[in-house]
C-alpha positions as MATLAB code, in Angstrom:
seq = 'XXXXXXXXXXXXXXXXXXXXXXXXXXXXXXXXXXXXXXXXXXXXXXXXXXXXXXXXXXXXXXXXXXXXXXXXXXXXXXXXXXXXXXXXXXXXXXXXXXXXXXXXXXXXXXXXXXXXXXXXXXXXXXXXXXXXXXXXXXXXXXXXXXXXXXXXXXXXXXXXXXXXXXXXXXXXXXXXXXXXXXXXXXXXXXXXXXXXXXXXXXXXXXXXXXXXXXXXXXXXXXXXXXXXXXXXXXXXXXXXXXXXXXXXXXXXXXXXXXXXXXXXXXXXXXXXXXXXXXXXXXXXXXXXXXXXXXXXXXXXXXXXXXXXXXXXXXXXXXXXXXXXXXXXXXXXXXXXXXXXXXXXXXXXXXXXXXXXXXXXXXXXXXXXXXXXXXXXXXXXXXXXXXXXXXXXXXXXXXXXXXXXXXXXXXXXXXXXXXXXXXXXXXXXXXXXXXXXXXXXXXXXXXXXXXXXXXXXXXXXXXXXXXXXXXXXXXXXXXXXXXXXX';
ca = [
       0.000    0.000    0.000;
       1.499    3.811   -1.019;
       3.042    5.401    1.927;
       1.122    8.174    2.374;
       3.367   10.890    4.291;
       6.923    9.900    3.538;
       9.415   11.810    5.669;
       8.225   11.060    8.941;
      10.984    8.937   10.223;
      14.076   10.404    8.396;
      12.633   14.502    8.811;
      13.509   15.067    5.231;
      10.595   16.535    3.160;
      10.455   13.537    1.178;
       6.736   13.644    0.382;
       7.805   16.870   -1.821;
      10.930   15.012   -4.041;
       8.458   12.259   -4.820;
       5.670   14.875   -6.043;
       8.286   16.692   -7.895;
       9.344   14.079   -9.645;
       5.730   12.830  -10.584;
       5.066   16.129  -12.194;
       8.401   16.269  -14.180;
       7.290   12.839  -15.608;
       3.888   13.753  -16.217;
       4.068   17.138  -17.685;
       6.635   16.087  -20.296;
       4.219   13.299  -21.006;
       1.147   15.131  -21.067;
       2.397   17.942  -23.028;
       3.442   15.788  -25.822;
      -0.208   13.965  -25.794;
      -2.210   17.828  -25.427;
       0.218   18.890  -28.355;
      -0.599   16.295  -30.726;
      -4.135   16.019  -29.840;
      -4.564   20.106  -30.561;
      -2.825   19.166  -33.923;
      -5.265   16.314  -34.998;
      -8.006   18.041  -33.931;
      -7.391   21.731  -35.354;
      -6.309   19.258  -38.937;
      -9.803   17.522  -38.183;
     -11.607   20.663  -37.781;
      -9.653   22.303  -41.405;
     -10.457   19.464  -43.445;
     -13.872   19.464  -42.418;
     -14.090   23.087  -43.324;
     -12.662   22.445  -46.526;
     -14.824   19.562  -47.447;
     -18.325   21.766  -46.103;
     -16.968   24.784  -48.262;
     -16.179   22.118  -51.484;
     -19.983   20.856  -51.122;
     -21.667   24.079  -50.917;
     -20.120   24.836  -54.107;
     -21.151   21.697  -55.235;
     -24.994   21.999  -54.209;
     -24.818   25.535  -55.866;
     -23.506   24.270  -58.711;
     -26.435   20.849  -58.744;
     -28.838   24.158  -58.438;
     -27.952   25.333  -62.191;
     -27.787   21.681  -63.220;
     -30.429   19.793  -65.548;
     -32.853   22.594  -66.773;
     -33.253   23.884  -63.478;
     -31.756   27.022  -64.587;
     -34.556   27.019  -67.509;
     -37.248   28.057  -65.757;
     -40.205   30.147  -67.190;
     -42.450   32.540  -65.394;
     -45.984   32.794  -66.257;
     -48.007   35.713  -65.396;
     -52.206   35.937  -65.821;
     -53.506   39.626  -66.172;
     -57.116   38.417  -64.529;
     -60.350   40.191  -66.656;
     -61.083   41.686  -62.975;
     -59.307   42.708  -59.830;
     -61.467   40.538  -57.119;
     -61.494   36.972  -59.022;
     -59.033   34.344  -60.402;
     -60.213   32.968  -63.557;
     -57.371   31.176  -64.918;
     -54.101   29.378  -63.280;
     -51.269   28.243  -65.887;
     -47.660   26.654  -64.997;
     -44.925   26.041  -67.402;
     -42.150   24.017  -67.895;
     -38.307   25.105  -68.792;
     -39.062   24.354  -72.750;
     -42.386   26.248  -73.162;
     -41.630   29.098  -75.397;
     -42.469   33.022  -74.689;
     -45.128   34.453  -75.761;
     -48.280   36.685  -74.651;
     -51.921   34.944  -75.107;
     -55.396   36.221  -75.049;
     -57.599   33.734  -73.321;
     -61.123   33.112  -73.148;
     -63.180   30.856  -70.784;
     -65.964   29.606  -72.156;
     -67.295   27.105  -69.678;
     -66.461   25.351  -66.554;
     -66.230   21.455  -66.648;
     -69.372   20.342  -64.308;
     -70.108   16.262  -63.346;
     -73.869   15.217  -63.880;
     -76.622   15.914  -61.058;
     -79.070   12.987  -60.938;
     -82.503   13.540  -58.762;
     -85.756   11.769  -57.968;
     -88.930   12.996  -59.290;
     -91.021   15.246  -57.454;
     -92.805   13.661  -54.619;
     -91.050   10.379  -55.232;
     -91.010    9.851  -51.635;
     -92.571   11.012  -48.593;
     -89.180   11.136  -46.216;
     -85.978   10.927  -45.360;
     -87.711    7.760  -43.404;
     -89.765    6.258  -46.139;
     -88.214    2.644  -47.482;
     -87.096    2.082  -50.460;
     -87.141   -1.340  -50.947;
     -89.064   -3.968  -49.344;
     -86.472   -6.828  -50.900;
     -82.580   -6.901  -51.224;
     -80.508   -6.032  -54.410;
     -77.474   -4.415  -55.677;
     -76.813   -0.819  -57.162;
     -73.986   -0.028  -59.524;
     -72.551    3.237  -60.268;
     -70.465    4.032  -63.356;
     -69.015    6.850  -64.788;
     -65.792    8.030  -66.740;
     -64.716    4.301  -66.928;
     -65.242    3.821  -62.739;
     -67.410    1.968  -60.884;
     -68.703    0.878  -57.906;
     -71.438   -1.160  -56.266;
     -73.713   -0.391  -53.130;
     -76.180   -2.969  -51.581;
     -79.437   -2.263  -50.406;
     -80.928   -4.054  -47.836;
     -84.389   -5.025  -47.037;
     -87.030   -2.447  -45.988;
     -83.605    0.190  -45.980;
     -85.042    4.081  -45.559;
     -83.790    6.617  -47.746;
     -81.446    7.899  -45.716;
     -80.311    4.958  -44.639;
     -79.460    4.371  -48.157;
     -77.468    7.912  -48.238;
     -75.314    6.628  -45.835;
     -74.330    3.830  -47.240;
     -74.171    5.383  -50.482;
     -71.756    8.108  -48.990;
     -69.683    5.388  -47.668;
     -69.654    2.746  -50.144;
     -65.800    1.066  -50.726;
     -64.413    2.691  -54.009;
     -66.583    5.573  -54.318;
     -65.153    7.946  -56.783;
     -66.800   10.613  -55.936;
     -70.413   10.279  -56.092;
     -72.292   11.957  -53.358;
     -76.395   11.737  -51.862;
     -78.219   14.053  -50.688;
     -82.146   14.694  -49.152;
     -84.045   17.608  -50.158;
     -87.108   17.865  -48.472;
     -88.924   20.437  -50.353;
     -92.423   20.253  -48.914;
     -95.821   20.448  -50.469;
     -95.532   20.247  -54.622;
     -91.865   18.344  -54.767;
     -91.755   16.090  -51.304;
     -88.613   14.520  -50.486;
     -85.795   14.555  -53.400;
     -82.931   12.011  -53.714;
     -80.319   14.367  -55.439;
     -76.880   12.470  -56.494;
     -74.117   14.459  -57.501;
     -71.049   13.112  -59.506;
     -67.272   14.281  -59.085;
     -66.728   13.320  -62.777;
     -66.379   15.873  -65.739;
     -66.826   15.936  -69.194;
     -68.928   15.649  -71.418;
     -70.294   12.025  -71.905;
     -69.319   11.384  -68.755;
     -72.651   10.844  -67.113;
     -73.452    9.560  -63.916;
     -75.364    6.015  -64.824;
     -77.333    3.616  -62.635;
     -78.000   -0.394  -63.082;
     -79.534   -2.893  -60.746;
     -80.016   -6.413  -60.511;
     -83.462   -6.076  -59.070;
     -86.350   -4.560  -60.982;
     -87.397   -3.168  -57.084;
     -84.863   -0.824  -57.418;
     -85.762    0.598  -60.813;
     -86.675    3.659  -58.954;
     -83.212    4.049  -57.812;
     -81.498    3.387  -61.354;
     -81.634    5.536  -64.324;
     -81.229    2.200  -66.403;
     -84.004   -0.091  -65.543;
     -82.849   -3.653  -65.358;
     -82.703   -5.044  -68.446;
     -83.789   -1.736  -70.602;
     -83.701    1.845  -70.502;
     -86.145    3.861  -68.201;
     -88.463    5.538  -70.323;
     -88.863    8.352  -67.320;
     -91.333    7.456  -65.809;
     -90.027    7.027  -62.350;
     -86.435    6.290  -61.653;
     -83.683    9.163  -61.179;
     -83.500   11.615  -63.915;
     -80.371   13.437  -65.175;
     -81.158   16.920  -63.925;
     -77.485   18.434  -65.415;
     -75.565   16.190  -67.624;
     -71.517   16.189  -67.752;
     -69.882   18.768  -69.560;
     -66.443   19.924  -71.073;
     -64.450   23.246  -70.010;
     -63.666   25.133  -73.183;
     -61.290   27.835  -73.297;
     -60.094   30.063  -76.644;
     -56.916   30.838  -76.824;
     -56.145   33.587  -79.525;
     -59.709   32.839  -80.417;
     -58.796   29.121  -81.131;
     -61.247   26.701  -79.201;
     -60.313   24.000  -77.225;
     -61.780   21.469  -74.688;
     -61.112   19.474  -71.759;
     -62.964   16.729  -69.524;
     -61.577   18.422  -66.581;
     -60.975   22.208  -66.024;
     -57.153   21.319  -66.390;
     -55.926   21.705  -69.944;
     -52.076   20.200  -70.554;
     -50.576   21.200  -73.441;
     -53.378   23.413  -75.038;
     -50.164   25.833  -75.183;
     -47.174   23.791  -75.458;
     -45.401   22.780  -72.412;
     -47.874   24.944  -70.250;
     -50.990   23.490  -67.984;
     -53.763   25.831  -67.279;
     -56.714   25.479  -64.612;
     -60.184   27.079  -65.390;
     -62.069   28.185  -62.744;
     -64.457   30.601  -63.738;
     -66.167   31.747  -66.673;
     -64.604   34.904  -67.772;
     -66.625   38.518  -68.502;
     -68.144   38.860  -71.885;
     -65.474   40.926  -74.034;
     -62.923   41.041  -70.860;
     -60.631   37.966  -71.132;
     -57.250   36.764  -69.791;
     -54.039   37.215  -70.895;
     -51.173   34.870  -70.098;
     -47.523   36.048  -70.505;
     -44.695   33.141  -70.647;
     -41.024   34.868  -70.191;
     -37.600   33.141  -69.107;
     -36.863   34.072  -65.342;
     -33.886   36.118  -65.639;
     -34.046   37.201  -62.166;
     -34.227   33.371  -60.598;
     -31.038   32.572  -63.150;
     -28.796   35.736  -62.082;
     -30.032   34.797  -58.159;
     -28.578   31.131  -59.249;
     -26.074   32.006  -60.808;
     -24.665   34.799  -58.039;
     -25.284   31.889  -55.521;
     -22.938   29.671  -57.653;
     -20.236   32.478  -57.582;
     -20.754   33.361  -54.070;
     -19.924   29.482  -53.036;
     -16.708   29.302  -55.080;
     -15.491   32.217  -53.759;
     -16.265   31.116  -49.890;
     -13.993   28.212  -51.018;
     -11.274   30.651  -51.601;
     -11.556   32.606  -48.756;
     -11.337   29.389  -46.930;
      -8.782   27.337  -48.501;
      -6.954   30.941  -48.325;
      -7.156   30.794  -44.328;
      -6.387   26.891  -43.947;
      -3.066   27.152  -45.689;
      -1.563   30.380  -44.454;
       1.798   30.111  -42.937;
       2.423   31.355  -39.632;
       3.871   34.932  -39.312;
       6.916   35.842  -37.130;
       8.132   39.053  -36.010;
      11.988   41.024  -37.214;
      13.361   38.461  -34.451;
      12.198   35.559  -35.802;
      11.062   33.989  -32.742;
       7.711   35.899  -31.847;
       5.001   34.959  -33.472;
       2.557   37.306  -35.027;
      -0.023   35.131  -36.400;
      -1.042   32.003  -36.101;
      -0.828   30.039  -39.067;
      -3.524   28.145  -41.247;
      -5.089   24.230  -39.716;
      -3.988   22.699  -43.136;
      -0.352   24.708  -43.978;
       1.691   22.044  -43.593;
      -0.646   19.863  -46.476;
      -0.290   20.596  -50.291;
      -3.267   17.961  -51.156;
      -5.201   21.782  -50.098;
      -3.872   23.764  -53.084;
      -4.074   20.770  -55.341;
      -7.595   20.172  -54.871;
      -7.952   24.176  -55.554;
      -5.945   24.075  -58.155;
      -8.186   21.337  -60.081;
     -11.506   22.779  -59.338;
      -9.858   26.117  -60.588;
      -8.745   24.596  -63.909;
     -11.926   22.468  -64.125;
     -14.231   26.096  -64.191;
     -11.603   27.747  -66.679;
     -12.085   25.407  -69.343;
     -14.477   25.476  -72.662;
     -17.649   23.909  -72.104;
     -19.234   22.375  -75.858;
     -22.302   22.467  -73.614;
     -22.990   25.931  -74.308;
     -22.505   25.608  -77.935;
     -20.771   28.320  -79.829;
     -22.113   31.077  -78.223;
     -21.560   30.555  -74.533;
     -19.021   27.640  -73.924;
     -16.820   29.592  -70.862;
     -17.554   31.754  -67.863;
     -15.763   34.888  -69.714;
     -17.949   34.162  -72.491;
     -21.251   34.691  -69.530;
     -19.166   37.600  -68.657;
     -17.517   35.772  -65.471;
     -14.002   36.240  -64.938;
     -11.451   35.447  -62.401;
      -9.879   38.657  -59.958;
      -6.802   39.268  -58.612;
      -7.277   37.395  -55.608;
      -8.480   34.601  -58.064;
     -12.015   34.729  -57.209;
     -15.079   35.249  -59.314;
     -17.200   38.450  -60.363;
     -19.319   39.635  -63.331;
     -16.968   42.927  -63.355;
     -18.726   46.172  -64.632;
     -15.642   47.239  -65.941;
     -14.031   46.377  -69.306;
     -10.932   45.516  -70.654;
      -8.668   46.234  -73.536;
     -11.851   47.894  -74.608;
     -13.674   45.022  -74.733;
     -17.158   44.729  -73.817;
     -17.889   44.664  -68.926;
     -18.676   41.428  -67.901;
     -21.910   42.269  -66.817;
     -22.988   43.725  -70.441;
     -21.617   39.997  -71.420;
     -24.201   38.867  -68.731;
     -27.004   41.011  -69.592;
     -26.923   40.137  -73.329;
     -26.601   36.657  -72.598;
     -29.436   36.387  -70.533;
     -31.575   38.611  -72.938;
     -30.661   37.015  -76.022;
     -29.134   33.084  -75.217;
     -31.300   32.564  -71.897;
     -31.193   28.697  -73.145;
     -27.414   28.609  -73.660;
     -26.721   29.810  -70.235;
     -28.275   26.180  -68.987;
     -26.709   24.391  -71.144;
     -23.622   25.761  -69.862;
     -24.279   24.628  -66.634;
     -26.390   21.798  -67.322;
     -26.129   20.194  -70.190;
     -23.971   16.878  -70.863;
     -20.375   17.758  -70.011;
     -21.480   20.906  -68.456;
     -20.122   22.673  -65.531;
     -22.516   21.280  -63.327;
     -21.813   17.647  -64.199;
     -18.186   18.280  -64.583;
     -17.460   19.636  -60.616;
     -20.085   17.501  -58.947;
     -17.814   14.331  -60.586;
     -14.400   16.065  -59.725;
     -15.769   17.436  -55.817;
     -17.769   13.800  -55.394;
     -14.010   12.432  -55.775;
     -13.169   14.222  -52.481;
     -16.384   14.887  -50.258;
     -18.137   11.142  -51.331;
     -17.944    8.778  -48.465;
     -15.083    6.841  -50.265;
     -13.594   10.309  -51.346;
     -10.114   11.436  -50.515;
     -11.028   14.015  -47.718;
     -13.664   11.479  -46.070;
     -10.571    9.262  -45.940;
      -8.191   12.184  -44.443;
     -11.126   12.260  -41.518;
     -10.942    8.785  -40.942;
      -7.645    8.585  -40.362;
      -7.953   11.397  -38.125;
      -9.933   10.196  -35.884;
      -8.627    7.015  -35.604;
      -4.770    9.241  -34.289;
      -6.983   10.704  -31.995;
      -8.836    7.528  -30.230;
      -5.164    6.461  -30.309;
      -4.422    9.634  -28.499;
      -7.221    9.088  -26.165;
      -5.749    5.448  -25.950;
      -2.378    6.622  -25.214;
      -3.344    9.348  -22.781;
      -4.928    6.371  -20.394;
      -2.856    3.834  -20.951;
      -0.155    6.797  -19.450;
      -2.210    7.110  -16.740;
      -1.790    3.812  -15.862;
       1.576    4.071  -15.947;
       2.072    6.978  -13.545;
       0.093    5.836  -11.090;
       2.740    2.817  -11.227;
       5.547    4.924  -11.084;
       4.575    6.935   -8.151;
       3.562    3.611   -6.189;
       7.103    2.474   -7.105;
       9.263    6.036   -5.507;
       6.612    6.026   -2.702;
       7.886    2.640   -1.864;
      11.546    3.689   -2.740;
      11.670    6.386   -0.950;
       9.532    5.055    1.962;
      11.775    2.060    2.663;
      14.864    5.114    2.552;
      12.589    7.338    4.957;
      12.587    3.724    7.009;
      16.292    3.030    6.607;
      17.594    6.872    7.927;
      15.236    6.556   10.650;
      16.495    3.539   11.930;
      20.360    4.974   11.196;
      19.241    8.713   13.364;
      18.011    6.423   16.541;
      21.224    4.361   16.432;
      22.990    7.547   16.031;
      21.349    9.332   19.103;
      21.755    5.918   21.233;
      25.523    5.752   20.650;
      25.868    9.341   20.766;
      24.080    9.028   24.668;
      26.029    5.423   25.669;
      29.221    7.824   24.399;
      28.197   10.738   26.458;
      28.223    8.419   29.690;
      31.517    7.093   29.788;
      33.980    7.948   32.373;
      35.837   10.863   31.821;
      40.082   11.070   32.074;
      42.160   13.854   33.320;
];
C-alpha cells in the first residue's frame, strides 16, 4: 500500500521530491499527448471546413444543373381585380409568348334527382327486398347494396360510404308540399359524356337506377339526369379548345392551365410566358458566391504562420492545413476544371468569360462592370446573354459535359464517403482515439511509477530513521563514559 506521508521517520521533506518528480514525468508526457491532440483536432476541424466549403459549391452548382436554370415565369392579367379565372404553370421548354384567353365554360359532373314527390321522407323505405346498385361513370365503378325495408337515408349513408366511391355523393331535399322529399346524387366526374349512370339487378330498385334492369327507363319514375356532364372550353387567340376536366395540358405547349371561372363577356385573360432572368442571375450569383467562400477558406487553412523582425515571436497564427499541399491541389483542379471550354454551351456561350464571369486578382469570381482592352464589362456579357441566349446559359451549366456535371464528378471524388477528404477524416480520428488510448494507458503508468518512488523512498525514509536512533543511542552510551584527566 502507497506510503502516504513519507518523511516522517528520516525529517527530510520527502513527500515533496516524490511529487516533484511525478510532475516532471507527467508534464513532459502530457504535453506531448495535449500537443498532438490540438494538432489532430485543429487538422480535423480544417479538413472538415474544406470539405463543407467544397460541397456548398457543389450543391450551388447541382442548383444550375439539368434545366433547373430554364425556368419560365408565367403571369395571368385576370379580366377583374377581385377573381381568379385562370391558373397556368410552365415548364423550362415552353416558349415566350403573350396569349389572349377566353373561358368559355367550366367542366361540371352530372346531377341525378328523384322525381317530385317520389317519396314522402328521409324515413320512407325504399325497398321492401334486397338487391345491388352499380354506379359508373368516366370508366369507374362501384357497387352499393341495399338491404331489405332500408329508408332513404339509410341508403345515403351507405351510399356516402360505399368502398371505391369515386366521388359520387347523396343528398335529401325535403322540399315540402308540390316536390316532397328529393334524392339528389351528384357526380365528381367531368366531361362531357361522362354521365353519372345507374343499373340494378333487381327490378325493385328501378326507382333508384336511371337504367331499368334489363332496358332503358323511359322516365317514368327512376332518377333523372337533372345536369348532364360537360367539357371546359377555353379560346386561346380565339382558337377553341376542350377538356374533360378544367385542367388543360398542353393546349399551349409545355404549359398546364386550370379554369375556374367563366370569364366577362369581351374582358378575357391574358397569359404572358417569359424566361426568369431574375431566378437565373439569383442562381447564378449563388454559384459564384460558393466558389469564392472556397477561396476565402482554402486561403485561411493554408496560411503560414507569421513571425516578427526576431524571428522567434510569433505574429499570427498560421492556417489548420499549412503544412498539407493535397489543399492547393484540390484548388488548383476545381480552378482549372471552371476555366475550361464547355461544348455544352454551344458556340455562343461555352466559358464563364464568355457569360461575362471572370477570375480577380485574388483569383475569385465576379461579373466585373468594368471592361478591358476595350472590350465589352462582364456584366454587359451577362445582360446580353441572358436577354438574347437565356437557353445557352443552362446548357452551360447543365447540359452533358457541363459545368454542373463536370465539378459535382471532380468534388464527389473528395467529399463522397469513399472520397479522398472522407478518408483524411478517418484517419484522423482514428490518431486521436489512439491519443485518447495513449493518454490512459499513461495514466496507468504513472500511477505505477509513483507507487514504485513512494515505496523507494519510503523504505529510505525507514532506513535513515532507523540509522538517526542508532545515532542518538551511541551518541548518549558515548556521552556516559567515564571521563580522564
Amino acid at each position: 500500500m502507497a506510503i502516504r506521508s513519507l518523511g516522517a521517520a528520516s525529517g527530510l521533506d520527502l513527500e515533496s521530491l516524490v511529487t516533484q518528480l511525478v510532475k516532471v514525468e507527467r508534464d513532459s508526457k502530457v504535453s506531448r499527448l495535449d500537443t498532438t491532440k490540438k494538432e489532430l483536432d485543429s487538422t480535423l476541424s480544417g479538413f472538415g471546413k474544406l470539405k463543407s466549403a467544397l460541397t456548398k459549391l457543389k450543391d450551388a452548382s447541382v442548383a444550375l444543373g439539368e434545366d433547373k436554370l430554364r425556368s419560365r415565369t408565367t403571369t395571368i392579367k385576370q379580366p377583374t381585380d377581385t377573381k381568379t379565372y385562370l391558373e397556368a404553370k410552365s415548364s423550362g421548354t415552353a416558349a415566350a409568348g403573350n396569349f389572349d384567353i377566353k373561358v368559355k365554360s367550366i367542366a361540371t359532373g352530372s346531377r341525378i334527382e328523384s322525381p317530385d314527390n317520389a317519396y314522402s321522407g328521409a324515413n320512407a323505405v325504399i325497398s321492401t327486398t334486397a338487391g345491388k346498385l352499380t354506379f359508373e361513370a368516366g370508366g369507374k365503378s362501384f357497387d352499393v347494396d341495399v338491404k331489405a325495408n332500408m329508408t332513404l337515408d339509410d341508403f345515403r349513408k351507405a351510399l356516402n360510404s360505399a368502398t371505391g366511391n369515386f366521388g359520387v355523393t347523396a343528398n335529401i331535399i325535403n322540399a315540402g308540399d308540390g316536390t316532397g322529399t328529393k334524392l339528389v346524387l351528384n357526380s365528381s366526374i367531368t366531361g362531357e359524356g361522362n354521365d353519372l349512370k345507374i343499373s340494378n339487378n333487381n327490378a325493385a330498385l328501378d326507382a333508384l337506377s336511371t337504367v331499368a334492369n334489363g332496358s332503358t327507363l323511359d322516365g317514368s319514375g327512376g332518377l333523372e339526369v337533372a345536369i348532364g356532364a360537360g367539357d371546359a372550353e377555353v379560346e386561346i387567340d380565339g382558337i377553341s379548345v376542350k377538356s374533360k376536366t378544367n385542367t388543360f395540358t398542353n393546349a399551349i405547349q409545355d404549359t398546364e392551365l386550370k379554369v375556374l371561372a367563366v370569364t366577362p363577356t369581351d374582358n378575357n385573360a391574358t397569359l404572358t410566358i417569359a424566361t426568369d432572368k431574375k431566378a437565373a442571375e439569383e442562381k447564378i450569383q449563388a454559384f459564384i458566391s460558393a466558389y469564392n467562400a472556397l477561396i476565402t477558406e482554402v486561403d485561411s487553412l493554408t496560411k503560414n504562420r507569421t513571425l516578427g523582425d526576431d524571428g522567434k515571436t510569433v505574429l499570427s497564427e498560421g492556417g489548420a492545413l499549412s503544412g498539407d499541399p493535397m489543399v492547393r491541389s484540390i484548388m488548383n483542379q476545381v480552378t482549372k476544371s471552371l476555366g475550361g471550354v464547355f461544348s455544352s454551351g454551344g458556340n455562343e456561350i461555352n466559358n464563364l468569360y464568355a457569360l461575362g464571369i471572370t477570375f480577380n486578382e485574388q483569383g475569385k469570381m465576379e461579373i466585373s462592370t468594368t471592361s478591358l482592352y476595350g472590350g465589352d464589362s462582364g456584366r454587359t456579357r451577362f445582360d446580353n446573354a441572358l436577354e438574347n441566349n437565356y437557353d445557352k446559359i443552362a446548357d452551360l451549366f447543365g447540359g452533358t459535359d457541363g459545368i454542373s456535371e463536370s465539378l459535382d464528378g471532380l468534388i464527389s471524388q473528395f467529399t463522397a464517403r469513399d472520397g479522398i477528404l472522407v478518408n483524411k477524416e478517418t484517419s484522423l480520428q482514428e490518431q486521436l482515439k489512439k491519443n485518447t488510448k495513449d493518454r490512459d494507458a499513461f495514466e496507468r503508468y504513472i500511477e505505477s511509477y509513483e507507487e514504485t518512488l513512494r515505496q523507494r523512498y519510503g523504505a529510505l525514509d525507514s532506513t535513515l530513521g532507523q540509522l538517526q536512533s542508532t545515532s542518538s543511542m551511541l551518541v548518549s552510551q558515548l556521552a556516559s563514559l567515564p571521563k580522564y584527566n
